[in-house]
N, C-alpha and C positions, 0 to 999 in steps of 0.2 A: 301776880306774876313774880318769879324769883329766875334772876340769872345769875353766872356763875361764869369766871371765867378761869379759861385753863392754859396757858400758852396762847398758845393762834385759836383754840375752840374757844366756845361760850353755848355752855346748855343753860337753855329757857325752858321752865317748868310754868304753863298758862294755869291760873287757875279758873274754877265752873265759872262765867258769866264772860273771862277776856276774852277778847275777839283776836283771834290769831295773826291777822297779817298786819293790825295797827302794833302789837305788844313786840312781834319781830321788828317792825319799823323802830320803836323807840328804843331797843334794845340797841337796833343800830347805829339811832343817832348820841346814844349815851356812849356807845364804844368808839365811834368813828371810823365804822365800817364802810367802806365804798364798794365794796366788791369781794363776795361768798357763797360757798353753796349753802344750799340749808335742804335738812332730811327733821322726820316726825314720824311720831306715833302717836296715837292716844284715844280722848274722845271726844265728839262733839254734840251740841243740842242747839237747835235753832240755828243752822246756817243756812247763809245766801251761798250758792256757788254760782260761777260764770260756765254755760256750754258755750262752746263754738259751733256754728253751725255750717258747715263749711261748704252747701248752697249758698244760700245766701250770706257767706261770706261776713258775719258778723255775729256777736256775742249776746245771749240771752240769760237773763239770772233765773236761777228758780231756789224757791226756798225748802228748805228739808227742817218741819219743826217737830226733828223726835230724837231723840239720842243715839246715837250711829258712832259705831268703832272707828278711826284712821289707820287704816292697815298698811297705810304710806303717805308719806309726805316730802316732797322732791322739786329742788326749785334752784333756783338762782336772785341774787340780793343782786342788785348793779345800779346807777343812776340815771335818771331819765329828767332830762331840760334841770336839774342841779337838785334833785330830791331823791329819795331813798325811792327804790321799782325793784318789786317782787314780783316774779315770775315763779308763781307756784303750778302744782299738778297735785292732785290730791283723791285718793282712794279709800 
């Protein structure tokens, strides 16, 4: 992973194997980010994602183990009980 900072931005460039919402956490706690939005493109192979299922009212993981486009990436950084919390959405 390589990031870059540019004023108030900082683009992160993951490389094949980082796991994307750990590489954005540690980008934020090298910067000292508390609070941002975050956008992406790119590709992935081997991810877990979270559905909601909004019957029963709780979150299920399912794994996608094949290489798949990110045709968006859209979220929010903020802190939860004193740690870095990603609120991602992911297509």
């Amino acid at each position: 992973m390589d990031a870059k900072r540019f004023g108030a931005k900082i683009l992160i460039r993951c490389d094949k194997g980082d796991e994307i919402v750990e590489s954005i956490k540690k980008v934020c706690l090298d910067n000292k980010v508390k609070l941002a939005a975050v956008t992406g493109i790119g590709a992935v192979n081997n991810v877990i994602i979270g559905l909601f299922d909004p019957v029963e009212k709780k979150y299920h993981q399912a794994e996608v183990d094949k290489t798949e486009e990110i045709t968006g990436l859209n979220g929010i950084i903020s802190n939860m009980n004193g740690d870095i919390y990603l609120h991602v959405h992911i297509t």
